[in-house]
N, CA and C atoms as a LAMMPS dump frame, in Angstrom:
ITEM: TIMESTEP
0
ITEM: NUMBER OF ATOMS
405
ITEM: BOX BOUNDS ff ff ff
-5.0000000000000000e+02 5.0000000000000000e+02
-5.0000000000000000e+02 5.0000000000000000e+02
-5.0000000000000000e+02 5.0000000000000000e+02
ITEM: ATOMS id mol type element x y z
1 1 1 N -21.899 -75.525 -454.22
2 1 2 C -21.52 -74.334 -453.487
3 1 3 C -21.054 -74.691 -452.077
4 2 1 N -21.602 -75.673 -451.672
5 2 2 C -21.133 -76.4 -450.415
6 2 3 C -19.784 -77.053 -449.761
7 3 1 N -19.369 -77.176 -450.782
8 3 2 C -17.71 -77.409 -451.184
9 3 3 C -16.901 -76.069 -451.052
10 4 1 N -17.396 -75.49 -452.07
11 4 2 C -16.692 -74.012 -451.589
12 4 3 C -16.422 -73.18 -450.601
13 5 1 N -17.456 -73.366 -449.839
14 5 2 C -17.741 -73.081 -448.597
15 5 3 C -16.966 -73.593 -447.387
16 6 1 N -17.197 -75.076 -447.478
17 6 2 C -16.183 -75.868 -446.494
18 6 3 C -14.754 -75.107 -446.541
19 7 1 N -14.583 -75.219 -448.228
20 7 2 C -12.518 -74.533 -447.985
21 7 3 C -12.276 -73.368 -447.975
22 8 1 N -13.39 -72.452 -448.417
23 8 2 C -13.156 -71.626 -447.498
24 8 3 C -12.964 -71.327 -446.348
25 9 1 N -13.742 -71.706 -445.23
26 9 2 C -13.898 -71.945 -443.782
27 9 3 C -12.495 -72.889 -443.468
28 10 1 N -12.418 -74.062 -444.361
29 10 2 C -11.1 -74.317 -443.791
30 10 3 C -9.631 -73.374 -443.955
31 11 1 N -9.52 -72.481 -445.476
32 11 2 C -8.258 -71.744 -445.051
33 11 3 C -8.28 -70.807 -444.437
34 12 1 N -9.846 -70.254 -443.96
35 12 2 C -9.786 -69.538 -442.641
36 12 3 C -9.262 -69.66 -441.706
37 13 1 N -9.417 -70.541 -441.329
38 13 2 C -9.189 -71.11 -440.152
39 13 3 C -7.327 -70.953 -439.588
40 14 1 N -6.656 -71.166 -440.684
41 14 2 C -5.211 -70.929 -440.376
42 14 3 C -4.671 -71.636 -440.86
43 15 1 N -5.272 -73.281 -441.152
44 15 2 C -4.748 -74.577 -441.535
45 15 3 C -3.799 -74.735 -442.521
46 16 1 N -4.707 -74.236 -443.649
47 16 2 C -3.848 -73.773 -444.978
48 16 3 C -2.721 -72.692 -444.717
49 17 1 N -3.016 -71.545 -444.262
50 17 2 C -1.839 -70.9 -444.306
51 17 3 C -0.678 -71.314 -443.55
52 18 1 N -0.726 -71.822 -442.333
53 18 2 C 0.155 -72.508 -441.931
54 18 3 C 1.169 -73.406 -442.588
55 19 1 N 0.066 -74.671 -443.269
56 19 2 C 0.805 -74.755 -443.786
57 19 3 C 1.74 -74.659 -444.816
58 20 1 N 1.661 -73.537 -445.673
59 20 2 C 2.029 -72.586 -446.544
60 20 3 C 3.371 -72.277 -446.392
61 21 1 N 3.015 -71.543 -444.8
62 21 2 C 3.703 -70.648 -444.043
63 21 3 C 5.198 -71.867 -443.891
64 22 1 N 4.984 -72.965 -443.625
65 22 2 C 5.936 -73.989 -442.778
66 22 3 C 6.461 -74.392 -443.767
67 23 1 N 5.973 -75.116 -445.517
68 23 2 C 6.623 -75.474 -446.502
69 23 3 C 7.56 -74.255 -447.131
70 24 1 N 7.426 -73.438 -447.048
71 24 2 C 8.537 -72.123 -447.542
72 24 3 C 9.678 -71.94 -446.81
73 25 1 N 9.199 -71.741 -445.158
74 25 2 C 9.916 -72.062 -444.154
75 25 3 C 11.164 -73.085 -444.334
76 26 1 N 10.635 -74.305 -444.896
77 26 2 C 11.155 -75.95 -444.62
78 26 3 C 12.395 -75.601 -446.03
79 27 1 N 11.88 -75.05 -447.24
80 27 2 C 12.42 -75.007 -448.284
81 27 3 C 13.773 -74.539 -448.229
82 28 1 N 13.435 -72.716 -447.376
83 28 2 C 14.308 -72.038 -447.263
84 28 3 C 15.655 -72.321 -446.45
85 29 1 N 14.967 -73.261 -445.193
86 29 2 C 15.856 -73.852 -444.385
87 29 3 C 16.896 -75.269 -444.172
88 30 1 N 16.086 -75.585 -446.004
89 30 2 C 16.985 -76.989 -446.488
90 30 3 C 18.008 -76.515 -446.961
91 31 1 N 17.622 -75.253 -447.688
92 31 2 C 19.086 -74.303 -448.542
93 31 3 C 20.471 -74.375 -447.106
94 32 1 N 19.678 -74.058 -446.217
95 32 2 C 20.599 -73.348 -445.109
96 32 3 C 21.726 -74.632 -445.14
97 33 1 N 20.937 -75.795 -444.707
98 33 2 C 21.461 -76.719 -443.913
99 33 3 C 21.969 -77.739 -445.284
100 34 1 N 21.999 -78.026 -446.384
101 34 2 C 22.503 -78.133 -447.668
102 34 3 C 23.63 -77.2 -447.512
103 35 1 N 24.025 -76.101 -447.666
104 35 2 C 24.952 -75.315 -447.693
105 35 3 C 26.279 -75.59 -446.051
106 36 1 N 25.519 -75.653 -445.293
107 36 2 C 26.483 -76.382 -444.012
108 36 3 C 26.908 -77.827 -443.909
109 37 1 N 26.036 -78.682 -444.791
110 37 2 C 26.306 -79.845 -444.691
111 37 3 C 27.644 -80.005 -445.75
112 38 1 N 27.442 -79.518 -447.053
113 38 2 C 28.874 -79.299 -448.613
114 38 3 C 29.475 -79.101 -448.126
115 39 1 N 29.538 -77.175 -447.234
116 39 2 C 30.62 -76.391 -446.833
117 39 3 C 31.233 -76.853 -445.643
118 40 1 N 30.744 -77.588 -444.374
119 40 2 C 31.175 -77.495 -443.477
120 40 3 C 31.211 -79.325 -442.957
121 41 1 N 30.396 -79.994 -442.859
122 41 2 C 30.344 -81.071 -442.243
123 41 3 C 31.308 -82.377 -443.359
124 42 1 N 31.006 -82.185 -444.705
125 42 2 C 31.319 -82.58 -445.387
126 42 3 C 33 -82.917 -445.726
127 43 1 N 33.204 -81.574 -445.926
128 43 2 C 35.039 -81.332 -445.758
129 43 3 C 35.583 -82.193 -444.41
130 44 1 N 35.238 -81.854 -443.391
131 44 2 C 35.759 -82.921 -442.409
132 44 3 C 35.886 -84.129 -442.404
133 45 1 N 34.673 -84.758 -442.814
134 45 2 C 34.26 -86.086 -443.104
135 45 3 C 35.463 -86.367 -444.221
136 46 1 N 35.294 -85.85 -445.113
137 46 2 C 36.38 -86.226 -446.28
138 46 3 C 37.912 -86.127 -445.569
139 47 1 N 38.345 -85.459 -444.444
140 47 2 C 39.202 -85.281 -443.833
141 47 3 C 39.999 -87.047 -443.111
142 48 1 N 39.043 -87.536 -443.166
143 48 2 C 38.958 -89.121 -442.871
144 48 3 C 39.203 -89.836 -444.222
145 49 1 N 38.691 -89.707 -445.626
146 49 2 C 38.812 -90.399 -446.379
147 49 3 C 39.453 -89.411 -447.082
148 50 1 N 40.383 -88.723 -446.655
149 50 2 C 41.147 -87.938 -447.878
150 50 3 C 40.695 -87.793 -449.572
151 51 1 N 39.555 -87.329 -449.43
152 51 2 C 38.613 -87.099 -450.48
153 51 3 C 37.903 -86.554 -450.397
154 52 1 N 36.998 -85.482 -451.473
155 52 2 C 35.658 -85.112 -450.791
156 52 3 C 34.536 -85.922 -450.449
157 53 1 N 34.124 -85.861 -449.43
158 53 2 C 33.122 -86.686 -449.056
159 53 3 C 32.187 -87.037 -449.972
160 54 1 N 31.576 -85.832 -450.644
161 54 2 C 30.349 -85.969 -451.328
162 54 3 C 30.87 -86.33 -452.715
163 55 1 N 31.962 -86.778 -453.133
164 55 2 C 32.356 -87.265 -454.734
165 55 3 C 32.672 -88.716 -454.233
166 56 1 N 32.612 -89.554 -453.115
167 56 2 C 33.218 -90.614 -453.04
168 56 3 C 32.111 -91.307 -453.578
169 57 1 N 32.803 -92.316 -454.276
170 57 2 C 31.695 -93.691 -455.171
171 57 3 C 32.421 -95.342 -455.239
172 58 1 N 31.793 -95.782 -455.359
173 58 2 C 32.062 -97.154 -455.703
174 58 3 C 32.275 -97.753 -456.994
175 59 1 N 32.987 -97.846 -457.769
176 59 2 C 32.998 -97.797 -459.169
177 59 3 C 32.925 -99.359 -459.259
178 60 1 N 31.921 -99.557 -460.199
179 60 2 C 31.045 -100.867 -460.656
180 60 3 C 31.652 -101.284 -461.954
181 61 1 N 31.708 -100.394 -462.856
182 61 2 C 32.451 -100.418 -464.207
183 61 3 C 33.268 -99.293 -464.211
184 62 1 N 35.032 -99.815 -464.988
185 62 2 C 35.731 -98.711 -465.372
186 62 3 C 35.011 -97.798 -466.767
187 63 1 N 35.613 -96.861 -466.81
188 63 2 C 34.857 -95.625 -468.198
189 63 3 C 36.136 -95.929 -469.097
190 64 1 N 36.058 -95.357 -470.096
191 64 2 C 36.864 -94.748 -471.052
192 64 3 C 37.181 -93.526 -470.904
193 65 1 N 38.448 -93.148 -471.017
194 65 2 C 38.793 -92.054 -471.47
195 65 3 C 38.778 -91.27 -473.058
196 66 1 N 38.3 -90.33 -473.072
197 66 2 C 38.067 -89.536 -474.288
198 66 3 C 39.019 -88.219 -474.485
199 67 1 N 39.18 -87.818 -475.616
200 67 2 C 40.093 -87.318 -476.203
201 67 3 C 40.057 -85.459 -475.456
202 68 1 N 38.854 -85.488 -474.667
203 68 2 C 38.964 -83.714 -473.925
204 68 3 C 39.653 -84.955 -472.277
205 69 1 N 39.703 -85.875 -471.749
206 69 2 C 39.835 -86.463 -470.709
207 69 3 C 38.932 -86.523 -469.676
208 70 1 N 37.791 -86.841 -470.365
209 70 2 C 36.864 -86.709 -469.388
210 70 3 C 36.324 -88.647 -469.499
211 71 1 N 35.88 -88.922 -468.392
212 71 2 C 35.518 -90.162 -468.124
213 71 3 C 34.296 -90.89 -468.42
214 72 1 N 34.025 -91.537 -469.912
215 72 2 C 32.876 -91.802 -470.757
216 72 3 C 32.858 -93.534 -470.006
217 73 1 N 31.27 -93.861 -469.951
218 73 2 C 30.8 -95.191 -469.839
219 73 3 C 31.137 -95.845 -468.487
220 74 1 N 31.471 -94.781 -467.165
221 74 2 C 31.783 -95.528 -465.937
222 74 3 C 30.309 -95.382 -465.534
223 75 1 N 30.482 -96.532 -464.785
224 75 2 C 28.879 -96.869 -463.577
225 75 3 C 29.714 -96.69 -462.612
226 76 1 N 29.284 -95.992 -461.429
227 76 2 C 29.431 -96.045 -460.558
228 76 3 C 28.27 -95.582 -459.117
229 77 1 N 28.742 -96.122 -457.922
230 77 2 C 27.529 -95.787 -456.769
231 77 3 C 27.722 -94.902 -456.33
232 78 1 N 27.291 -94.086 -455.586
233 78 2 C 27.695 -92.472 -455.494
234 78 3 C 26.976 -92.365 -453.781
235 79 1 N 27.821 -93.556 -453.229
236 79 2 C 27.152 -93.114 -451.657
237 79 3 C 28.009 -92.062 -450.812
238 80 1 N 29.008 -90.99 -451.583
239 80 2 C 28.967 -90.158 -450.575
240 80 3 C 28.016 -89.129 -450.631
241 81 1 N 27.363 -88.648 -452.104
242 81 2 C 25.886 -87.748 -452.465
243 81 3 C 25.411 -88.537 -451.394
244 82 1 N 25.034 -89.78 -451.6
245 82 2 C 23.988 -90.654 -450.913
246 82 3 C 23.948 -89.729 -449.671
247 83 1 N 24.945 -90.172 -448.954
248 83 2 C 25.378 -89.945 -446.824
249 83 3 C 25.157 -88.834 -446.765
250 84 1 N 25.542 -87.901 -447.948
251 84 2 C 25.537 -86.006 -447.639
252 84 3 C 23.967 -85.521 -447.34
253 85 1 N 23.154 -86.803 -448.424
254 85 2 C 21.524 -86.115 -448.127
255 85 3 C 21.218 -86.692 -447.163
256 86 1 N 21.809 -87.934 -446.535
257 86 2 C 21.154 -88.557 -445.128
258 86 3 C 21.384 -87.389 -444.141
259 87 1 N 22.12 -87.156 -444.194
260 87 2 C 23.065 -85.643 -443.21
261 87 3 C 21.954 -84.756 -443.32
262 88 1 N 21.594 -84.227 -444.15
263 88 2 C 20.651 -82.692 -444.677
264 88 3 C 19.672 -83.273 -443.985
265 89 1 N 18.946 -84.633 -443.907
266 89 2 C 17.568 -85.111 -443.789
267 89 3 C 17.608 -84.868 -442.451
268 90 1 N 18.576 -85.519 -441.83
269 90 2 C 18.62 -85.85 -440.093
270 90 3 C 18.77 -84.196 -439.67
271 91 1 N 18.972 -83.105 -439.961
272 91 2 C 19.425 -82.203 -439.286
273 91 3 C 17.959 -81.43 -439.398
274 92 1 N 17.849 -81.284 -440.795
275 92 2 C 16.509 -80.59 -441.184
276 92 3 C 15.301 -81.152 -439.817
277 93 1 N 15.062 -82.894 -440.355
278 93 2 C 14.105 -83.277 -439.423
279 93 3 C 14.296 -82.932 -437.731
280 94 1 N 14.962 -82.95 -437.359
281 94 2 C 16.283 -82.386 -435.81
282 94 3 C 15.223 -80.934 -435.694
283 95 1 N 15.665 -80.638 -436.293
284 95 2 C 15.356 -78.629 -435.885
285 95 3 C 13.65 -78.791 -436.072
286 96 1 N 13.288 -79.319 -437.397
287 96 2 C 11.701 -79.424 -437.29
288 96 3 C 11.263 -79.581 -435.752
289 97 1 N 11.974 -80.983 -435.54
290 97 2 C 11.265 -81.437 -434.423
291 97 3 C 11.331 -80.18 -433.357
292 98 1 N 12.425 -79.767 -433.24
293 98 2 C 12.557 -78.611 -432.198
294 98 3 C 11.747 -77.678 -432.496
295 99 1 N 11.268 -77.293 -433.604
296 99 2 C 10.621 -76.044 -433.699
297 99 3 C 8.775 -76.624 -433.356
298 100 1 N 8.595 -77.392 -433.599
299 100 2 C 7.069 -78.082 -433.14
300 100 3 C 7.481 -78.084 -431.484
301 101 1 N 8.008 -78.67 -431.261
302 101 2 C 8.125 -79.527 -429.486
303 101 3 C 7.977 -77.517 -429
304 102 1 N 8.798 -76.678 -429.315
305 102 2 C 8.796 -75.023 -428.802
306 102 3 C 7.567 -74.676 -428.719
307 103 1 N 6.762 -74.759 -430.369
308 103 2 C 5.689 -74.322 -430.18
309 103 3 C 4.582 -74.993 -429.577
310 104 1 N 4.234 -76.555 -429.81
311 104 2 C 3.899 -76.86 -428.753
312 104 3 C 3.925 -76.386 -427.066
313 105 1 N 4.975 -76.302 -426.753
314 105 2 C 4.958 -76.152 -425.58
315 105 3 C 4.36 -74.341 -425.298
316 106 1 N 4.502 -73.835 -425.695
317 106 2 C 4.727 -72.121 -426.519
318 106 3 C 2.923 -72.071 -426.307
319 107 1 N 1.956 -72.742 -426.709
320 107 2 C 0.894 -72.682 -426.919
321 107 3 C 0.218 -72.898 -425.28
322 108 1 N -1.196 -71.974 -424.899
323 108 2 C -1.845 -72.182 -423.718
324 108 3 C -2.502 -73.039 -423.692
325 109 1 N -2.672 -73.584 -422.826
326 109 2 C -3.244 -74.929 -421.978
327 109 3 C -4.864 -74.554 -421.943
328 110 1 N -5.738 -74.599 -422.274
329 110 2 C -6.583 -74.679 -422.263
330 110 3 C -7.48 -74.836 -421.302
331 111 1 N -8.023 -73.922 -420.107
332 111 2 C -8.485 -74.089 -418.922
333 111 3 C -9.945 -74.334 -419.534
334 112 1 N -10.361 -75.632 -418.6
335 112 2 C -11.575 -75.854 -418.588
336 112 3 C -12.465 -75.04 -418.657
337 113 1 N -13.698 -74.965 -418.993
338 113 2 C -14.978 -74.277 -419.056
339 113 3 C -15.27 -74.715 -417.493
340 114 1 N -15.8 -73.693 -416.88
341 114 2 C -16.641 -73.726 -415.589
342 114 3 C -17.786 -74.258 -415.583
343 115 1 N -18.153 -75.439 -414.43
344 115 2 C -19.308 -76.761 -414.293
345 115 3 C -20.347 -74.979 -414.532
346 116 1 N -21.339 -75.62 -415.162
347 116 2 C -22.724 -75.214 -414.529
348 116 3 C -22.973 -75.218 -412.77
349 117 1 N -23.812 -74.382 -412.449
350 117 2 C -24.004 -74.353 -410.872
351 117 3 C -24.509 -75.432 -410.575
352 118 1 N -24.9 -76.471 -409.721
353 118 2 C -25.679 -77.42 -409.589
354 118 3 C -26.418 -77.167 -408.721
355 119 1 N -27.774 -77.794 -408.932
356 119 2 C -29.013 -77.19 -408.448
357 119 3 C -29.7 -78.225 -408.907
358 120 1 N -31.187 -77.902 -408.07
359 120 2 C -32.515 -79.116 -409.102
360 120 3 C -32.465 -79.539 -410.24
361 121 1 N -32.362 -80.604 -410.527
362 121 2 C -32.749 -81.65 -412.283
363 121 3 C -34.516 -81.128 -412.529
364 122 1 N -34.144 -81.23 -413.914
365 122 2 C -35.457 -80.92 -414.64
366 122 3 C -36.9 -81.523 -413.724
367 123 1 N -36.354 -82.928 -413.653
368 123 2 C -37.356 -83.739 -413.045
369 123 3 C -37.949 -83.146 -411.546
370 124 1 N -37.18 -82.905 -410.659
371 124 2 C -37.129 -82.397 -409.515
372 124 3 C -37.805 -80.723 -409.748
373 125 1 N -37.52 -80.124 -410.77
374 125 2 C -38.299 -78.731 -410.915
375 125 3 C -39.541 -79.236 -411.138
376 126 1 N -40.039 -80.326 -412.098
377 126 2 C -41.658 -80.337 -412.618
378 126 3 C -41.907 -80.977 -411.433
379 127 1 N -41.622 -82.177 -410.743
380 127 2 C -42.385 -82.347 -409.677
381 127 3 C -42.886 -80.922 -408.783
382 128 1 N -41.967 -80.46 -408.07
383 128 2 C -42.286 -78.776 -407.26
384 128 3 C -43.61 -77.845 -407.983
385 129 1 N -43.28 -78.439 -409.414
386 129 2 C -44.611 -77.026 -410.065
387 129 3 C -45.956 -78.412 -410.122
388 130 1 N -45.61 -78.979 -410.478
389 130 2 C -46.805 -80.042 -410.386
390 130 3 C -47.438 -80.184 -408.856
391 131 1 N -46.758 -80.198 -407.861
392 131 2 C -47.168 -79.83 -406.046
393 131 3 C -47.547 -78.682 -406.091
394 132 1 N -47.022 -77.933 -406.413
395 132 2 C -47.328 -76.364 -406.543
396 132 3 C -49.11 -76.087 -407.168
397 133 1 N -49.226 -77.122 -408.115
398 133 2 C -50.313 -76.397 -409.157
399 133 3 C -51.484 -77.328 -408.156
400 134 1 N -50.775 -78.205 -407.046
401 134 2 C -52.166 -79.015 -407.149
402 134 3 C -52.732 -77.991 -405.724
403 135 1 N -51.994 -77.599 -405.118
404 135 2 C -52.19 -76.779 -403.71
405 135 3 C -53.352 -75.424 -404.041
């Protein structure tokens, strides 16, 4: 029952939902930046290699052609997919970072707890009642 208890108390706490809250977040916002990277960053880039960016490959083995014309038995490397997800990764991680460093900063500073008053040590009180009791 002690177990149960702990995770409870821990998704109280916020931990879990947070991070809940941030993986849906992250999901929704890979769509975004997937969709700008195809539609928008991509086309340019290919604007340089007069191709689409994200179909460029390295062909390792030629294919056969087949009788609808479609291209049977080629190998090939497929580093413009490759570069398109390096793109998605770096931008995604980019904004993460920005959105932590905000809230970080976004969050209060934590003012110290106020000293205790200072006054007599324990020791210094029993001596006084110990003078006290002998008078």
């Amino acid at each position: 029952m002690g177990m149960l208890k702990e995770f409870k108390d821990f998704a109280m706490k916020g931990n879990l939902v947070d991070i809940a809250v941030g993986f849906v977040m992250g999901a929704a916002f890979k769509q975004v930046v997937t969709s700008f990277t195809g539609g928008i960053i991509s086309p340019l880039i290919g604007l340089l290699f007069n191709a689409n960016f994200k179909d460029l490959k390295l062909i390792l083995k030629e294919g056969q052609a087949n009788d609808a014309g479609e291209v049977v038995g080629e190998v090939a490397m497929l580093y413009g997919e490759f570069f398109t997800y390096v793109i998605d990764f770096i931008i995604v991680a980019f904004v993460m970072f920005m959105v932590v460093k905000g809230i970080n900063k976004m969050k209060k500073k934590e003012e110290p707890a106020p000293e205790a008053p200072k006054g007599p040590s324990q020791e210094e009180l029993l001596v006084e009642i110990r003078d006290l009791l002998k008078k």
